[in-house]
BAFI-3210 file (N, C-alpha, C; in Angstrom, 3 decimals, decimal comma, padded with zeros to 6 digits):
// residues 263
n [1|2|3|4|5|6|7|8|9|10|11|12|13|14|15|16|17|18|19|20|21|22|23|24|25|26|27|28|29|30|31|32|33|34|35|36|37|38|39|40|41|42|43|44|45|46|47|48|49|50|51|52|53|54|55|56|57|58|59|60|61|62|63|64|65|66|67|68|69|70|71|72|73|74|75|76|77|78|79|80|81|82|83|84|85|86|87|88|89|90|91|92|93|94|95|96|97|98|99|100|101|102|103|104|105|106|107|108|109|110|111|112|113|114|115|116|117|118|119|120|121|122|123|124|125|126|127|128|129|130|131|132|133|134|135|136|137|138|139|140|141|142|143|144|145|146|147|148|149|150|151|152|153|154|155|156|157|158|159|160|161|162|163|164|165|166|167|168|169|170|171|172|173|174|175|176|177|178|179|180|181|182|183|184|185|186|187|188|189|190|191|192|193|194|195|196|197|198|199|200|201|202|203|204|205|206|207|208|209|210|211|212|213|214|215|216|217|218|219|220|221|222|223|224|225|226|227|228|229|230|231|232|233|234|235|236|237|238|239|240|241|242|243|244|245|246|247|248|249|250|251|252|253|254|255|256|257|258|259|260|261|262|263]
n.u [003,265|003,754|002,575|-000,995|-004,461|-007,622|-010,844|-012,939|-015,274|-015,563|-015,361|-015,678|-013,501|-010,208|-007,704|-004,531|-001,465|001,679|004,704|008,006|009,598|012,303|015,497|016,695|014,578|012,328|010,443|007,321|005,470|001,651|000,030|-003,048|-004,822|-006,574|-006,988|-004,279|-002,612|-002,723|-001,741|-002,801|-002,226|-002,826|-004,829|-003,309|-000,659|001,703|004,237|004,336|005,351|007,600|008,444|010,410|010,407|007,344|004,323|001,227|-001,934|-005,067|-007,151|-010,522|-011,538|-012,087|-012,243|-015,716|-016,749|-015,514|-011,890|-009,212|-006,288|-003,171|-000,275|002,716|005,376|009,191|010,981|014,339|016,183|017,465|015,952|015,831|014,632|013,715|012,160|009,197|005,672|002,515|-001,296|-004,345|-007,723|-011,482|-013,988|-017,556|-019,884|-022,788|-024,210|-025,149|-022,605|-021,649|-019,136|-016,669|-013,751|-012,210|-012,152|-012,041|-012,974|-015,764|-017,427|-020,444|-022,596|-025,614|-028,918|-030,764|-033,718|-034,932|-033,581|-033,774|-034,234|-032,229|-030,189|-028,210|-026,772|-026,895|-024,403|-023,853|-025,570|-028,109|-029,047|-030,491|-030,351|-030,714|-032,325|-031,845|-032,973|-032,511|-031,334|-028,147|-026,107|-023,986|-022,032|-020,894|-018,960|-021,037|-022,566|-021,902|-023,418|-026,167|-028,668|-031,151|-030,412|-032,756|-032,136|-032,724|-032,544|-032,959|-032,841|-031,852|-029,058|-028,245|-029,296|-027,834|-025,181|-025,258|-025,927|-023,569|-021,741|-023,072|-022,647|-020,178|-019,289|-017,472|-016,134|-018,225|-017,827|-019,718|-020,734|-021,285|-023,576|-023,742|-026,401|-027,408|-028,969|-027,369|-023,779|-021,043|-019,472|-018,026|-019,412|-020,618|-022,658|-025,911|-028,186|-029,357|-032,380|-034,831|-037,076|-039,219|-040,563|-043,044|-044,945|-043,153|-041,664|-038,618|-037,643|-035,910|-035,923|-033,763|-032,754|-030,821|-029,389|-027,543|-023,816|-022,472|-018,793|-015,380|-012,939|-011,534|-007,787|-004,786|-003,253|-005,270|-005,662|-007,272|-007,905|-008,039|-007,897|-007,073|-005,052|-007,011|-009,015|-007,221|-006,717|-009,314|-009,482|-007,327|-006,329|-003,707|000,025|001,713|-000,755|-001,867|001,017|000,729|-001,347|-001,207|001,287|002,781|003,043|001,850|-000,108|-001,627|-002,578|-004,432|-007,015|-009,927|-011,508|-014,112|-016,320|-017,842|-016,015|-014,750|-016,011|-017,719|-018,145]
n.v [017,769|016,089|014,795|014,720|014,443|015,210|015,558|016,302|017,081|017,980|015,959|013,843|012,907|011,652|014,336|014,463|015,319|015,580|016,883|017,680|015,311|014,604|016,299|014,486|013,270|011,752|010,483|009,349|007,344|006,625|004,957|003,079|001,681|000,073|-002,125|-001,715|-003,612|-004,990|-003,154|-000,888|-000,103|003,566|003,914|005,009|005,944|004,948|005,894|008,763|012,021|013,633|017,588|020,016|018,838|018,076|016,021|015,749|013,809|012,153|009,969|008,646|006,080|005,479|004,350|004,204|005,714|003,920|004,231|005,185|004,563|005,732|006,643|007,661|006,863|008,215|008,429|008,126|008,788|006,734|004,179|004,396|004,289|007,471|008,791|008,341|009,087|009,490|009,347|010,240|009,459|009,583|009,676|009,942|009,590|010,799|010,796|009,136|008,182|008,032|007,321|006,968|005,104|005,820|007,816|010,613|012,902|012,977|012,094|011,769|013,117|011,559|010,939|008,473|006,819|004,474|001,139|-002,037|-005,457|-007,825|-010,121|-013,006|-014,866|-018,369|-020,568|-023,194|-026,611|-028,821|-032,414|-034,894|-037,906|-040,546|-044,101|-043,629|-042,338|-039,965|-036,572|-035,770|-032,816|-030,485|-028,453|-024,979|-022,040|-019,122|-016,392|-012,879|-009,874|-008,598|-006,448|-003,341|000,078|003,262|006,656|009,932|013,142|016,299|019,268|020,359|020,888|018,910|016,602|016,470|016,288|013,679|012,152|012,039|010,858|008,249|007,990|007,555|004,712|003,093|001,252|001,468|003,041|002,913|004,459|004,491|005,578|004,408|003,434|002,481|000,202|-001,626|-002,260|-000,188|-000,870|-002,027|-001,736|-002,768|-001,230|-002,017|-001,703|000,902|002,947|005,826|008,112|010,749|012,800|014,110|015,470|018,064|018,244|018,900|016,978|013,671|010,102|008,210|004,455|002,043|-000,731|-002,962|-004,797|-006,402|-006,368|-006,933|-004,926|-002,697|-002,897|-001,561|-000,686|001,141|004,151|007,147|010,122|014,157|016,185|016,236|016,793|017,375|018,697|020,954|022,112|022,907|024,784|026,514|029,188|029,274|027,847|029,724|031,326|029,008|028,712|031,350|031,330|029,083|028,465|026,823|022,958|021,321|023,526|023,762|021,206|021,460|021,954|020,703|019,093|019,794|017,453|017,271|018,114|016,059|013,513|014,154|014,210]
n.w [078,254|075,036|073,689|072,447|072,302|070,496|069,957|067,307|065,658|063,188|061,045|062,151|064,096|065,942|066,627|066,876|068,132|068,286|069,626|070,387|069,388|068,170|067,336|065,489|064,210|061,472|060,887|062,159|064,152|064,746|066,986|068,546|071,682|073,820|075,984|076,422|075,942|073,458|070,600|067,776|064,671|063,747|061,056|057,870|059,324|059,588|058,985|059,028|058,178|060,285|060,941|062,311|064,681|065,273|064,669|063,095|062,928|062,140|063,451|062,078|063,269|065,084|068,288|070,415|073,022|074,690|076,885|075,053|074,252|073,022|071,602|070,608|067,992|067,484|064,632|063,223|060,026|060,143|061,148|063,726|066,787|068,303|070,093|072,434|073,153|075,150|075,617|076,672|075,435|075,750|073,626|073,501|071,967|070,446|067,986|065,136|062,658|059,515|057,574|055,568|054,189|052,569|051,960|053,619|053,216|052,814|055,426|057,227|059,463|060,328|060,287|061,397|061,121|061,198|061,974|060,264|060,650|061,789|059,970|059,870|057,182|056,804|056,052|055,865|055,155|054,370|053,306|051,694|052,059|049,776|050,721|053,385|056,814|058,298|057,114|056,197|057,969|056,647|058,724|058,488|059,056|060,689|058,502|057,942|059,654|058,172|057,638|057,498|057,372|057,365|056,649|056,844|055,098|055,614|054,346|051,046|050,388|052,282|051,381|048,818|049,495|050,938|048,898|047,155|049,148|048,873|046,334|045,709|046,220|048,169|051,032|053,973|057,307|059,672|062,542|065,943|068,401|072,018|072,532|070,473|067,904|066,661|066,877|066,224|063,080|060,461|056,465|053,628|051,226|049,483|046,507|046,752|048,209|047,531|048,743|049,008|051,374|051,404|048,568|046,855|049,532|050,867|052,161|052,155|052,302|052,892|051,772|053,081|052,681|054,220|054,692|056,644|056,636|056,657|057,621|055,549|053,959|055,723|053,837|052,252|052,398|053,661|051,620|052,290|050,286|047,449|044,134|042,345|043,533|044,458|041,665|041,562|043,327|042,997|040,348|039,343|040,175|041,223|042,531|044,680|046,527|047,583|049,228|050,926|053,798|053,632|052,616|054,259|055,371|053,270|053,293|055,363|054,450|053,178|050,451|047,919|047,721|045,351|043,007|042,927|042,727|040,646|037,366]
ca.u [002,838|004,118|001,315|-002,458|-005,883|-008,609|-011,496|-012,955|-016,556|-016,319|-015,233|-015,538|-011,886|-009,464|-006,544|-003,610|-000,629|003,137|005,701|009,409|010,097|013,632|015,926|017,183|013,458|012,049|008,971|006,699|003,901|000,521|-000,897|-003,454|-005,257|-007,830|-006,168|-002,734|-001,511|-002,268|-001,553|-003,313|-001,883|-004,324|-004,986|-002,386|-000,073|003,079|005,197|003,932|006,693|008,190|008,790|010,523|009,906|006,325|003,674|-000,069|-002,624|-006,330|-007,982|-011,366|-011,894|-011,313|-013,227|-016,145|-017,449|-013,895|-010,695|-008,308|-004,768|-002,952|001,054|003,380|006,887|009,541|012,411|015,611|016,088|017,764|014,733|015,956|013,768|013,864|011,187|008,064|004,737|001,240|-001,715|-005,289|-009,074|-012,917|-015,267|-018,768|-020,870|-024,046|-024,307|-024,147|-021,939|-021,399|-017,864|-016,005|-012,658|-011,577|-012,599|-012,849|-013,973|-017,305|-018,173|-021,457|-023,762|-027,261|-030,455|-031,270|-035,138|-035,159|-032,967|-034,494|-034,118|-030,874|-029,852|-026,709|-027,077|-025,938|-023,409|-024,145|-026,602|-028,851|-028,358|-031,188|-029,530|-031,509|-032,357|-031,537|-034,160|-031,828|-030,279|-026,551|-026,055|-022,854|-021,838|-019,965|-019,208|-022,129|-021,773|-022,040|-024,997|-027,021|-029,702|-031,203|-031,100|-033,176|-031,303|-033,447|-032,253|-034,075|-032,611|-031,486|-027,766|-027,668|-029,332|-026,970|-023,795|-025,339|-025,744|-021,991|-021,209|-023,271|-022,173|-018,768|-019,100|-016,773|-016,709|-017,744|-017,826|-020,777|-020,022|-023,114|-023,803|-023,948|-027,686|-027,578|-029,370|-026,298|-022,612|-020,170|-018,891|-017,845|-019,967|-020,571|-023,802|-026,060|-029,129|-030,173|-033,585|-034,710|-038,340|-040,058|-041,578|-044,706|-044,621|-042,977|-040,748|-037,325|-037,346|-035,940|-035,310|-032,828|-033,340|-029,901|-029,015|-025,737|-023,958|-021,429|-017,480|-013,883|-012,005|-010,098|-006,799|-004,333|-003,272|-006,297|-005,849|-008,046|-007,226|-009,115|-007,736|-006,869|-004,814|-008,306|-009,106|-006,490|-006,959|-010,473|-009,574|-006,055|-006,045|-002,344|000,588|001,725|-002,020|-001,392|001,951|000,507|-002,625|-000,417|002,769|003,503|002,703|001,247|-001,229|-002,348|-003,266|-005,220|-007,699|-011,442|-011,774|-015,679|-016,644|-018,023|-014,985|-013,696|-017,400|-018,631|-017,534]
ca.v [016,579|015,915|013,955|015,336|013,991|015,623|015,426|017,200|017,352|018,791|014,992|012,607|012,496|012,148|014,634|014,009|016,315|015,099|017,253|017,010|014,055|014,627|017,175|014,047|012,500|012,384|010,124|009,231|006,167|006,677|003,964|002,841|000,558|-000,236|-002,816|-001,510|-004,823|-005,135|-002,027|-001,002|001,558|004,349|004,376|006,248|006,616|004,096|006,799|010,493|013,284|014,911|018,456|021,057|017,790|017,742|015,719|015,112|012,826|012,116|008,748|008,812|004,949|005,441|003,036|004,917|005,136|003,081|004,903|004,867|005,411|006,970|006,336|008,136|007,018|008,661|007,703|008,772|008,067|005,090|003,760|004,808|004,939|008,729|009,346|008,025|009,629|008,263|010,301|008,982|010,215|008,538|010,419|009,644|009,815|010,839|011,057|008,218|008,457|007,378|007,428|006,280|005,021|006,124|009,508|010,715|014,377|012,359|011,613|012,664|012,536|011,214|010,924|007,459|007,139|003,015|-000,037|-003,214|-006,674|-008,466|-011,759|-013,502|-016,020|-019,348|-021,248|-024,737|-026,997|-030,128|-033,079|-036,101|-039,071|-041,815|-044,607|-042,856|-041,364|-038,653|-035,990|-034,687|-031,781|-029,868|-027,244|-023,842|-020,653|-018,406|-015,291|-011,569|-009,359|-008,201|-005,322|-002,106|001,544|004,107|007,961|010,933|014,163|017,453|020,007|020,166|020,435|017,464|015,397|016,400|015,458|012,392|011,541|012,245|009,758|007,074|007,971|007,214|003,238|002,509|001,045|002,774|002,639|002,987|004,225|004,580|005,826|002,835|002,791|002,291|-001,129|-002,661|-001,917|-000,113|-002,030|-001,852|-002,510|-002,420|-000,810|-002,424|-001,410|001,696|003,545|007,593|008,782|012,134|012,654|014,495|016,158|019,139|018,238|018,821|015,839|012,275|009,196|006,341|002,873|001,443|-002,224|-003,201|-006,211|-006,631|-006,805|-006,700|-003,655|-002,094|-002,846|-000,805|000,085|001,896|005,818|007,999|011,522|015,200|016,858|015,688|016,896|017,758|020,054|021,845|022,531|023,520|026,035|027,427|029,310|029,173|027,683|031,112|031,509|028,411|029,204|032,370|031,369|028,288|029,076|025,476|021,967|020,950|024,083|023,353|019,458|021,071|021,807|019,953|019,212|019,901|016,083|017,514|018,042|014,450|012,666|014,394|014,577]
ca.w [077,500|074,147|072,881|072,971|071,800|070,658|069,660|066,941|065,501|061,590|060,451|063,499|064,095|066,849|066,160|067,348|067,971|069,064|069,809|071,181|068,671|068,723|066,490|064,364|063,790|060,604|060,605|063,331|064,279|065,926|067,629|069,573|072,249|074,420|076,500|077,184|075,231|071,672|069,725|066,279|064,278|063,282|059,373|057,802|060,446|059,974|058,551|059,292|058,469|061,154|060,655|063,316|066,077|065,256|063,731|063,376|062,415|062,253|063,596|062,028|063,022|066,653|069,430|070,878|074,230|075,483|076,858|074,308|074,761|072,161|071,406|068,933|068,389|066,252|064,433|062,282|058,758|059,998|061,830|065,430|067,883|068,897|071,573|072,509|074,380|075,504|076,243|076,462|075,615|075,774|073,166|073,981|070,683|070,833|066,698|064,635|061,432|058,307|057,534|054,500|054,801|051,413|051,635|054,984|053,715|052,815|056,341|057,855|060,598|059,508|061,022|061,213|061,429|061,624|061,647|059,955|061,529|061,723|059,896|059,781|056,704|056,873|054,826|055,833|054,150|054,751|052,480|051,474|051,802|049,456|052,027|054,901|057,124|058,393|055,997|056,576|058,507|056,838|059,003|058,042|059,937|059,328|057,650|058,627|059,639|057,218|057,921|056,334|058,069|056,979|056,662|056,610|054,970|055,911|053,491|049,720|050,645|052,948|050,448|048,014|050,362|051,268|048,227|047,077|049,565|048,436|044,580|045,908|045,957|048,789|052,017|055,034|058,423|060,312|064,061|066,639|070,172|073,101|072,736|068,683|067,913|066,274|067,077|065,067|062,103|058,798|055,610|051,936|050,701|048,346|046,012|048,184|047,162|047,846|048,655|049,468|052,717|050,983|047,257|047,125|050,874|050,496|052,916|051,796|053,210|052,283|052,507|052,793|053,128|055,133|054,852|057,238|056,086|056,974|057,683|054,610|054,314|056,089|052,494|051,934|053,425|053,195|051,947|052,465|049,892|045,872|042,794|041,607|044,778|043,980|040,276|041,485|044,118|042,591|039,439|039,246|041,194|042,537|043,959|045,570|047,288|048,386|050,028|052,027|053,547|053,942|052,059|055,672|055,539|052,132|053,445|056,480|053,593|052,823|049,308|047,793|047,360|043,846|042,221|042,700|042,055|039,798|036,051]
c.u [003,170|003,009|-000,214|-003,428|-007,045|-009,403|-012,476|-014,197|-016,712|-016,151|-015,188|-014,684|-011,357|-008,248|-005,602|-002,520|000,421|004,048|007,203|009,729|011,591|014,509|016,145|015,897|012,779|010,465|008,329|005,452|003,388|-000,004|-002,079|-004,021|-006,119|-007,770|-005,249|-002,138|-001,784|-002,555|-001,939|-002,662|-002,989|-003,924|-003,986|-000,873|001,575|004,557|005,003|005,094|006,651|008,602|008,890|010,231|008,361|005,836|002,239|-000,480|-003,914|-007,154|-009,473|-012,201|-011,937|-013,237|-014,326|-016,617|-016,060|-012,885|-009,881|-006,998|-003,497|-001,391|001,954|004,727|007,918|010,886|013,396|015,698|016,953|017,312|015,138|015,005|014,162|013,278|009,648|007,462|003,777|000,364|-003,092|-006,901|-010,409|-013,983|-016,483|-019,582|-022,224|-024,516|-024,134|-023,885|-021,655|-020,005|-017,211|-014,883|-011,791|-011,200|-013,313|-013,437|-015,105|-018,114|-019,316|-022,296|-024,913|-027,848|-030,862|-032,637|-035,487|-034,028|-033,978|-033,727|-032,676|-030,955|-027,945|-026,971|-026,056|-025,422|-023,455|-025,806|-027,455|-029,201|-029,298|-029,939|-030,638|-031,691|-032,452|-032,803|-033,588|-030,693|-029,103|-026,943|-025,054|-022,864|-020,824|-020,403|-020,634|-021,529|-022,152|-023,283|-025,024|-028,374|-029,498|-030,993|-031,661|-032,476|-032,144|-032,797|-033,423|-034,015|-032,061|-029,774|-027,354|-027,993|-028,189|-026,193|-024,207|-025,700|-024,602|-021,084|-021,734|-023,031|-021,151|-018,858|-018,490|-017,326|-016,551|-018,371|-018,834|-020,591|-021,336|-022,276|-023,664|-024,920|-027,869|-027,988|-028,609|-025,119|-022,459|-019,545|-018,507|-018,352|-019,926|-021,701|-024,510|-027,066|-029,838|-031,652|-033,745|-036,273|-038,242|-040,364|-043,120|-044,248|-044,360|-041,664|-039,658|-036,901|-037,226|-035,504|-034,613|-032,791|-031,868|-029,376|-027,672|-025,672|-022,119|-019,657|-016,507|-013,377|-011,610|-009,037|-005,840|-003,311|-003,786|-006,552|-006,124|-007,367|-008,368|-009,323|-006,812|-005,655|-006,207|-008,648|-008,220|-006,375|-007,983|-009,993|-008,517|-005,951|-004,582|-001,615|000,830|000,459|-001,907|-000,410|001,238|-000,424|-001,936|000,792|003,559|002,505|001,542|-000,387|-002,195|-003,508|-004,320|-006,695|-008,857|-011,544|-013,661|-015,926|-017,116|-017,194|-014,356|-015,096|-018,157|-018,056|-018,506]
c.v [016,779|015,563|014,156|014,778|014,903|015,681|016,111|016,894|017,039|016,817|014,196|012,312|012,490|012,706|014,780|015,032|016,042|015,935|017,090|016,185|013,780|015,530|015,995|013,274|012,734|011,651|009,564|007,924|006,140|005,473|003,980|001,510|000,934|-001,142|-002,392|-003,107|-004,896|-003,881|-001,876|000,527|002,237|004,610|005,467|006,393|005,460|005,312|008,406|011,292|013,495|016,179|019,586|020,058|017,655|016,769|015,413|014,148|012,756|010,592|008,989|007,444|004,381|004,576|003,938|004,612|004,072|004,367|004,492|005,556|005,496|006,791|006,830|007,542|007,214|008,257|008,583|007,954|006,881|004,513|003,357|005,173|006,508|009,342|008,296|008,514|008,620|009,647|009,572|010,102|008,765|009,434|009,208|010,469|009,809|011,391|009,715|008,857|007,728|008,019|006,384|006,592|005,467|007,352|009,945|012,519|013,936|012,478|012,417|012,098|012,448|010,799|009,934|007,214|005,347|002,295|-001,347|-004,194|-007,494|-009,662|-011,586|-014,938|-017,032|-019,919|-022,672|-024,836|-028,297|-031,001|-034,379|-036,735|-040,330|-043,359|-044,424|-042,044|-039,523|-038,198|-036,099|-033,473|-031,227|-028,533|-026,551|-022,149|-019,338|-016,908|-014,253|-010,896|-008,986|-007,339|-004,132|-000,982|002,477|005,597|008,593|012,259|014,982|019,122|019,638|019,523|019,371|016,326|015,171|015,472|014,116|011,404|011,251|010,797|008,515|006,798|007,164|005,600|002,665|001,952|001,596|001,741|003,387|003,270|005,006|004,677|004,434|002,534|002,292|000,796|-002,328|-001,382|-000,923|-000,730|-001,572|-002,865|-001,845|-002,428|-001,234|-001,561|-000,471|002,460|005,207|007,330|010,029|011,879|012,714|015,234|017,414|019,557|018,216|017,460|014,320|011,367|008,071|005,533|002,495|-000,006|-002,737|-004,552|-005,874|-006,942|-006,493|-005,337|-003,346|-002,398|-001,604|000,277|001,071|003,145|006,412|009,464|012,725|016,187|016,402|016,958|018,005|018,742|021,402|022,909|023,205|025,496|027,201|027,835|029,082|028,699|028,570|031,409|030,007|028,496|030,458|032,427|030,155|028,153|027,974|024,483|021,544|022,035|024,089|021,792|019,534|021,392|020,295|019,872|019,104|018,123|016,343|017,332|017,084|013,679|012,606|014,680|014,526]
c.w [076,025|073,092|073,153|072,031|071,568|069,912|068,806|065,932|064,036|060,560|061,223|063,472|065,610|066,318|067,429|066,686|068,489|068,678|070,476|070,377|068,647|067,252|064,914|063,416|062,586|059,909|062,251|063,085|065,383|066,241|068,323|070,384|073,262|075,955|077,554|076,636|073,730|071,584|068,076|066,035|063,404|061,563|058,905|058,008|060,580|059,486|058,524|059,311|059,530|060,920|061,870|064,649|065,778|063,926|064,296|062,533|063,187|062,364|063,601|062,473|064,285|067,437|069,960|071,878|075,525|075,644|076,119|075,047|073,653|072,007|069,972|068,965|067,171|066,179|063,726|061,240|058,903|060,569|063,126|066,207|068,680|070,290|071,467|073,496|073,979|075,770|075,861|076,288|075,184|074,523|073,411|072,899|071,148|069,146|066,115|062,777|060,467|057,516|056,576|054,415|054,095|051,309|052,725|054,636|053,613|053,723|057,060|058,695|060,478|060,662|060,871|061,700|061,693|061,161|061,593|061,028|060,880|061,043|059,675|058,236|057,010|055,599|054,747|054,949|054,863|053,492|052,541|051,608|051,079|050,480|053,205|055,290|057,424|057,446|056,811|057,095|057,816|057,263|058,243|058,929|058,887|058,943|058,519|058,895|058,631|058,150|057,122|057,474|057,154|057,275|056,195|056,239|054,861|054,977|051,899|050,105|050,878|051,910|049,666|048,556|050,537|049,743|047,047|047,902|048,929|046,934|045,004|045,724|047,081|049,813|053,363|056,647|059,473|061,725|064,594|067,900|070,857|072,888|071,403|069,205|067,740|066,676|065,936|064,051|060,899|057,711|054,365|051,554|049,502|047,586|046,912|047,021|047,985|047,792|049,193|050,727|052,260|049,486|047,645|048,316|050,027|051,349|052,357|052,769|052,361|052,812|051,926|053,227|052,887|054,732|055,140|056,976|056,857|056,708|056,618|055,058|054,776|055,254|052,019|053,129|052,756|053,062|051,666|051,478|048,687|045,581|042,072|042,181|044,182|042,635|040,365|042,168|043,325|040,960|038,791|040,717|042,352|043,878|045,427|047,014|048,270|049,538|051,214|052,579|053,526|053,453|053,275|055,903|054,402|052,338|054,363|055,522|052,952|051,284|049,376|046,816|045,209|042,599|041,913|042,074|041,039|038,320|035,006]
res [x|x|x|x|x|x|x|x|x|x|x|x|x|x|x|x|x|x|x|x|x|x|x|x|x|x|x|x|x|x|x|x|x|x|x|x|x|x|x|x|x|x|x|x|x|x|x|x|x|x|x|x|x|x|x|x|x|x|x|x|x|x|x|x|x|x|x|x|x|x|x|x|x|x|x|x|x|x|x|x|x|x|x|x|x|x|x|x|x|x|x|x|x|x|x|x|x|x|x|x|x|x|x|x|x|x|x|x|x|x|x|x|x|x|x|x|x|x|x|x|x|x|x|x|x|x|x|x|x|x|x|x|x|x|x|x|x|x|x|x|x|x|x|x|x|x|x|x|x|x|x|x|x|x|x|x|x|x|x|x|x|x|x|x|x|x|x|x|x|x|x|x|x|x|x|x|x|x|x|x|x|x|x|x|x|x|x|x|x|x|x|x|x|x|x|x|x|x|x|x|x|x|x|x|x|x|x|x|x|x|x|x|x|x|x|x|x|x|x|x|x|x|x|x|x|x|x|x|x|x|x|x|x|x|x|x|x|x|x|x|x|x|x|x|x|x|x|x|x|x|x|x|x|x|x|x|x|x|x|x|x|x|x]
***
C-alpha cells in the first residue's frame, strides 16, 4: 500500500504517508471523502512536495466517527498526473477538542464540565401595519447556533496552554465524541470569563460562548512550527543544520505556543 492513515493522538491529526509517487513527481494532493463522490481536499494539501517519491500531511479537521477514505495524487512539474492511491480509516473520538485552524500546535483536549442551551437567532421581523389588524411577517434564513461550554483546567500548566489558545483570537474548531450534545462545528469565541474552583485550587473553569461560523478559507493553513520557533530553539544556523538533517525534519517540530503569543 502506498498510501496509509493514521491516527495520531499528540494533536488530533490524521497523518498521512504516500509513497511510490513516481521518480518524475514533484508535488502531491491529499484528499478526502465520506461518500466516495464529492472529494474535499485536506487543509494544506493542494501542493505538498514530493521528495525521494514520498510525501506527508496532517488532516487535523478530519470527519469523526465516519469512514473516511483518503486519496493522494501526484504530479510533475508540468501538472501530470503521476500516480494515484486510496486507503481508508474511522477514528472514534472519545475526547472532545478544541482545535484552532490557524495554529494547529494550539490544539487541546479539554474537559468540558457543561454545555449551555442552544439558540439559533432569527433574522426576520414582524411589522405594525397602521390600519391593519395583522402585522407583516418578513421572513429570513435564521442564523447559526449560538451556545456557551464550560472548560475545566486541573493543573497550572493546562491552564496556562489553554489559555495561549484563547489569547490567540482565531477560529477554532470544536470536534466532539457521537454522544457530545452538539455536533462538531466551527466557531468564533466571544467574551469568555475564568473562575477558581475554591481559593487557593489550581482548578479553573471557562465560560466560553460559541457562535457558530463558516469554515476558514482553504487559504488559511495552519503551521506547527514559525521563524520565531526557530530563533527560540537555535542559537545559530549551524546548530540548526546539525540538530536536523533535513528541512522536512526540522518541520516535524512543535513550536512552544509562548514564543509566538507572547511578547
Amino acid at each position: 500500500m502506498s498510501l496509509t492513515a493514521t491516527y495520531v493522538n499528540d494533536r488530533g491529526r490524521v497523518h498521512l504517508a504516500a509513497t511510490s509517487l513516481g521518480v518524475s513527481a514533484t508535488y502531491a494532493v491529499f484528499d478526502r471523502t465520506t461518500n466516495a463522490i464529492t472529494y474535499t481536499t485536506v487543509r494544506g494539501a493542494t501542493d505538498t512536495p514530493v521528495a525521494s517519491q514520498a510525501a506527508v500531511m496532517d488532516d487535523h479537521e478530519f470527519p469523526a466517527g465516519e469512514l473516511i477514505t483518503y486519496r493522494v495524487r501526484s504530479y510533475n512539474a508540468s501538472n501530470v498526473l503521476q500516480a494515484t492511491f486510496t486507503t481508508t480509516i474511522t477514528v472514534d473520538l472519545t475526547d472532545v477538542w478544541v482545535k484552532v485552524v490557524a495554529a494547529p500546535y494550539l490544539n487541546r483536549i479539554v474537559t468540558v464540565t457543561e454545555v449551555g442551551e442552544v439558540t439559533r437567532p432569527a433574522r426576520g421581523g414582524v411589522f405594525e401595519i397602521v390600519d391593519r389588524r395583522d402585522p407583516i411577517g418578513v421572513s429570513a434564513l435564521r442564523s447559526s447556533r449560538r451556545f456557551s461550554i464550560q472548560v475545566m483546567t486541573v493543573a497550572s500548566s493546562e491552564t496556562v496552554n489553554f489559555g495561549l489558545l484563547l489569547l490567540s483570537g482565531q477560529t477554532i474548531y470544536l470536534q466532539v465524541p457521537d454522544a457530545f450534545p452538539v455536533p462538531s462545528l466551527y466557531a468564533q469565541i466571544g467574551d469568555t470569563t475564568e473562575t477558581e474552583g475554591a481559593r487557593g485550587d489550581p482548578t479553573k473553569f471557562f465560560t466560553l460562548p460559541l457562535t457558530e461560523v463558516a469554515a476558514p478559507d482553504a487559504s488559511v493553513v495552519g503551521t506547527n512550527y514559525s521563524i520565531v520557533n526557530v530563533l527560540a530553539d537555535y542559537a545559530t544556523i549551524s546548530a540548526m543544520i546539525g540538530a536536523n538533517a533535513t528541512i522536512y525534519d526540522l518541520m516535524q517540530h512543535v513550536g512552544d505556543p509562548e514564543d509566538i503569543l507572547v511578547g
